[in-house]
Phi, psi and omega in degrees: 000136188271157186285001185271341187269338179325294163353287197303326207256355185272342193079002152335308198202132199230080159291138180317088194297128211235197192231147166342285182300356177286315194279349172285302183301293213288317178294003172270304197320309171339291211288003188277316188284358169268035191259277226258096186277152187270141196263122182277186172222144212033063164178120132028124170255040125249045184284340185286309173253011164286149141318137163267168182271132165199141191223052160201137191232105178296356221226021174197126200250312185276358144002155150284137185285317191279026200263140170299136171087349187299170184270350168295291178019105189272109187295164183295165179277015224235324172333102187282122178275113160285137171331164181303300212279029169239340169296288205279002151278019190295136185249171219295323195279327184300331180285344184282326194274336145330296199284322186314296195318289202323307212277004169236034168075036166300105171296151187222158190250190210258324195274332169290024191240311179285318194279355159255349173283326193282108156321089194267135199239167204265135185227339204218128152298001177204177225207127176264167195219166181292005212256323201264349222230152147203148181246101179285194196295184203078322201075020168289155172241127176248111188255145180233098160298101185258011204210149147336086166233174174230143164211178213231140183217122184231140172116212218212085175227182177250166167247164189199072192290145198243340143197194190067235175170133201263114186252124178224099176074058152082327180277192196200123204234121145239213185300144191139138220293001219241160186231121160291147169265153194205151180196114215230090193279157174272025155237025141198170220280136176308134140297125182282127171259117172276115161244176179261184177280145194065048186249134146292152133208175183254142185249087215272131106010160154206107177289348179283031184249345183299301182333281194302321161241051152276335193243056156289306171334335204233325190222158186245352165298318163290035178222140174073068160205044147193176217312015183302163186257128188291329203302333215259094147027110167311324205271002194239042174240118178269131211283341195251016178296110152020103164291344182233171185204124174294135161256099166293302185227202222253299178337305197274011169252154190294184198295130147080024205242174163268143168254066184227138214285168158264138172198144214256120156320113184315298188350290207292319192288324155321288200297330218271299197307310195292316181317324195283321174299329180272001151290289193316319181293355189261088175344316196281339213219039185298317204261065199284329192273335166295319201249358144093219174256114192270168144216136203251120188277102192238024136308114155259346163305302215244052163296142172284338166234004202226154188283166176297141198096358164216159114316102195244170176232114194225147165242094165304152165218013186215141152340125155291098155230054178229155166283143177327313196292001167283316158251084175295336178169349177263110188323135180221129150346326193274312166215164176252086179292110194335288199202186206185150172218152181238138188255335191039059114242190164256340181245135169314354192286343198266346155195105191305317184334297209272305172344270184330306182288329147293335181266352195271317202290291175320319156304315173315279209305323196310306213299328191263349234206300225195035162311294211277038167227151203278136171242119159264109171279119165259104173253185202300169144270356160302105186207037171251156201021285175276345185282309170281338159296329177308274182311336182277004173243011161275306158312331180308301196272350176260347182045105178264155183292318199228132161253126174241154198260114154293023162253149145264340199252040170077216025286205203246236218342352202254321210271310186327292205254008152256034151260311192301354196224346174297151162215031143232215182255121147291109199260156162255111167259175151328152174261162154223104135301177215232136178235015149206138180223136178262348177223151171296206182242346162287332207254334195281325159311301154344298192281281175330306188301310182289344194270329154335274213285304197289013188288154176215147190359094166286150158284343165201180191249206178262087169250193143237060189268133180299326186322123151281128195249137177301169170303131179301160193214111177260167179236122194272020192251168204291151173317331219283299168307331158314150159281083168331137139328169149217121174241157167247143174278359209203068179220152138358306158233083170301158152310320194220183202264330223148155183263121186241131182240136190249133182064336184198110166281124175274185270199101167353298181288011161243001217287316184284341173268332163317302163321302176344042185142004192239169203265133174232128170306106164267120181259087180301152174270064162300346180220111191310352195272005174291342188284306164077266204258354176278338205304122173281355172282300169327303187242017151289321196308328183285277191324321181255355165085048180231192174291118185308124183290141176275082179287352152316301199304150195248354183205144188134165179286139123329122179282174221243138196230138169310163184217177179252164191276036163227041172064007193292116193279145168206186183245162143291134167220058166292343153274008201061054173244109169290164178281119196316100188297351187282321274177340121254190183198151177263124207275347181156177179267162155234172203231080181264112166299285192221192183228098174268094193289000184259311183243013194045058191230162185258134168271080214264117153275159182182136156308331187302141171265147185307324202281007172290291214293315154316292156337285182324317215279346186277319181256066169011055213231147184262160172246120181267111211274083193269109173271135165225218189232073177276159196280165177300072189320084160265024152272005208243339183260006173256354169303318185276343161307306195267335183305308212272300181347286195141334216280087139348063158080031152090017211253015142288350233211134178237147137279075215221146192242117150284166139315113181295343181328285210248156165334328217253350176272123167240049194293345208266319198312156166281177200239340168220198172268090193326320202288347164296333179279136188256338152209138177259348172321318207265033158258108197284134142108340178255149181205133182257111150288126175256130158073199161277035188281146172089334197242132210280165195300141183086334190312346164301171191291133166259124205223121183270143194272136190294322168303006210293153179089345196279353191204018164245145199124320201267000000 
């Protein structure tokens, strides 16, 4: 890395942003005028051309952990630390005047660097004392407040207010026997806890939290994104560890991590507060904190309660105070999902047709079933060209009383023409972005789906069943290790109906290797009319020119659907036709492990529980196996990879996002130590390349550089 961009990222010198050749010209001029030096007074003439030293940059946070020498780097233990309380009395001018000295080109040494530049920033309004703070049998932590504060609480714990009121990510907890659960990782923004004066609460454990992050152990998406502690050994963690960590200050969050509190724009708490009144004033819906929330989820990338690739209908009756991967899609006390369409993508684009036709269904059923509770629709952020006709025609059909637009800066084509199809008022709020993220909308996917599949022993699926189902339980072991379903395809009475493919028919003789190893939608058939120009009596009977079968009777053979040559039943769908969303529902995904062509049975991993499936099958009703274009577990064929490492929930290991740039990027590195696994044959779909094996000259990323012009002239 050169010393002119150190400069930059160090916040030294904040250049005027120019075009290459701008930046080219001025880097002559730069080297014509240093021909002729100018004489300074008290310094040095190399003061001008030593680089300064500094191996710590405060101002890029998300570094790669592993580069040696690094601003990561864990100083020694031999290292004397000054007390807390010796850091934070440094007051706010000596550090401004610190920055100052630097910013006029002072060299500094690394360590005398750290201790004045680095910001300790405040998370928590008070400080505990014996009077405010106590930890009871358990670990419970008991706070007694007598004043108005706010602090940050990170990891996975419950509340429990005991007297006052406690406010977090918008709810309002007051005394009552019952405990919220909250999980609460730092690779999305923390919630902030508000309390009122005189207030009590309980700070809970949370024992399901071991599950959920074990299974760091399996994916490095789940690793470093809650209180663990740096000090401490992977191989050295007890099962009785604190699951939360209160953050007074910066100090007290882990090493190397982003912090950022939620925090909600007056814009948004305003629109927020008149919405709630104007529920209230509304006869139907008075009794709003009883009867909770609908939500109608028309995202399939980024849903909040459904796996990615579907379209849900959910009834909150509890607080959201989780990340989506916490409830990937499977009933929690906290909501219930109505109904689920499977889109078997992430994005509408791959078919508007059914989009429409799924969001049509789904507002029906809100409409017969759960009118008198107020819904809120979450739609796509696509809301250029097909995308915005699509919402103005999501707007057609739910006629909402209010829409709001999360954007101010338009574009005009976008605002211009959901003025034109609302026919209530449309507001613009601010938008908020994220200005550091450690995961993608890919990475985040990733993650709800695997946290999907690790679900243990659910008590119901996505039915319609009324029953409150416990708190989810995750099971950290690799899928591999799990025990399949075993269905069969090819019997007197099969398990499932048939194979269906969305966007591409593969060629019968591949049909099975398409499948194989990939996430698929399971779909009741509640109505042969579910089939619609797919209905397979309808369309043997036309193809061999006979009497159409009569697919209506609810008991009776089936007609007989072509198969592939390992027996696998499917429909041809060479037009694209989808399944009528009025006539199924999707019941959840399953992860088909394997094809056993000997005794014809399918290897299903899947959170649905057997008594659903037990159900369907008691109302003679069949299920269908919908291939799209859902993303690739490829974290699910990599488990047994990271299980055999070794890495104990990962905590050797960062997830972090660098400068494509820069030196520091090894994104190219192998990710663990391979040489731990003692064997990879018997892993399907993975082969571990060292280096450049296998790969031909050039095959690295060509990542075009930002800088050109920046170092010519020296």
């Amino acid at each position: 890395m050169s010393s002119n961009k150190k400069r930059r990222l160090e916040g030294l010198e904040t250049p005027k942003s120019m075009s290459a050749i701008s930046a080219l010209t001025a880097r002559r001029r730069e080297a014509a005028g240093a021909a002729t030096p100018t004489p300074t007074n008290n310094a040095s003439p190399e003061v001008d051309d030593k680089p300064i030293i500094s191996t710590t940059n405060f101002y890029s946070p998300l570094q790669k952990a592993g580069s040696k020498g690094g601003p990561h780097a864990t100083p020694s233990k031999s290292t004397p630390k000054p007390p807390p309380q010796q850091r934070g009395s440094e007051s706010h001018a000596a550090r401004l005047k610190s920055v100052d000295a630097s910013s006029d080109g002072l060299v500094n040494a690394a360590s005398e660097s750290t201790d004045s530049s680095q910001k300790i920033i405040q998370y928590s309004s008070f400080r505990p004392t014996k009077r405010n703070h106590r930890i009871k049998v358990g670990g419970v932590v008991e706070l007694r407040l007598e004043q108005s504060e706010r602090f940050l609480v990170l990891g996975s714990f419950g509340i429990r207010v005991l007297r006052g009121e406690v406010t977090i990510a918008g709810a309002c907890l007051r005394p009552s026997d019952t405990i919220q659960w909250v999980h609460a990782p730092h690779c999305h923004a923390v919630p902030v806890l508000r309390s009122a004066e005189n207030t009590g609460l309980e700070l809970h454990p949370d024992s399901n939290a071991r599950g959920l992050r074990q299974l760091g152990r399996l994916s490095p998406l789940f690793r470093k994104m809650w209180n663990e502690p740096s000090d401490v050994p992977s191989g050295k963690r007890s099962a009785k560890e604190a699951t939360f960590q209160i953050l007074y200050t910066s100090e007290d969050a882990p090493k190397r991590c982003i912090i950022q509190d939620l925090a909600s724009p007056p814009e948004w708490n305003k629109k927020l507060a008149s919405l709630v009144s104007a529920a209230r004033k509304k006869p139907a819906i008075s009794t709003l904190s009883a009867k909770g929330v609908v939500v109608l989820d028309l995202d399939p990338g980024q849903p909040e309660y459904a796996p990615a690739g579907t379209l849900s209908l959910v009834h909150i009756t509890q607080p959201n105070l989780s990340s989506p991967f916490i409830h990937p899609g499977v009933n929690d006390s906290t909501y219930k999902v109505v109904r689920c369409h499977a889109l078997a993508s992430v994005t509408p684009a791959m078919d508007p047709e059914l989009y429409l036709a799924c969001a049509a269904d789904l507002f029906d059923t809100y409409s017969k079933t759960l009118q008198d509770v107020p819904i809120i629709v979450n739609t796509p952020g696509w809301i250029l060209g097909t995308g915005l006709d699509l919402l103005s025609e999501v707007i057609g059909q739910v006629a909402p009383d209010e829409v709001l637009y999360m954007s101010e800066d338009g574009p005009f084509e976008t605002v211009d023409t959901l003025r034109g199809v609302t026919k209530s008022t449309l507001f613009e709020l601010p938008s908020q972005q994220s200005e550091f993220t450690s995961r993608t909308a890919a990475h985040l996917r990733a993650m709800q789906t695997m946290s999907y599949f690790h679900l243990d022993e659910p008590s119901a699926g996505l039915s319609d069943s009324s029953e409150i189902v416990p708190r989810m339980r995750w099971n950290p072991t690799p899928l591999s290790a799990k025990p399949p379903f075993l269905i069969r395809y090819s019997s007197p009475q099969p398990g499932i109906r048939c194979f269906l493919s969305y966007d591409y028919q593969a060629p019968p003789e591949l049909l099975a290797d398409a499948v194989n190893g990939m996430v698929l939608a399971a779909v009741e058939i509640e109505d042969p009319k579910a089939f619609g120009d797919l209905e397979p009596g309808r369309s043997l009977a036309k193809a061999m020119d006979t009497m159409e079968v009569d697919t209506k009777a609810k008991i009776g053979p089936r007609p007989v659907l072509p198969t592939t040559p390992e027996g696998l039943p499917f429909i041809p769908n060479y037009n694209d036709v989808a399944l009528d969303p009025r006539y199924s529902r999707t019941i959840g995904l399953v992860l088909l492990r394997g094809i056993d062509t000997k005794t014809k049975t399918l290897q299903l991993l899947t959170p649905i529980s057997s008594d659903v499936i037990k159900d369907i099958k008691s109302k003679d009703r069949d299920i269908v196996l919908v291939h799209g274009k859902f993303d690739a577990p490829s974290w699910a064929y990599t488990e047994d990879l990271y299980e055999q490492a070794g890495n104990d929930e990962g905590t050797d290991e960062w997830l972090d996002i660098t400068d494509e740039d820069t030196d520091d990027d090894d994104s190219n590195a192998e990710p663990e130590d391979v040489e731990k696994v003692s064997d990879l044959t018997a892993i399907p779909w993975v082969e571990v390349l060292k280096g450049n094996e296998k790969r031909p000259v050039g095959s690295r990323v060509w990542r075009v550089r930002r800088d050109l012009g920046r170092n010519a002239g020296d």
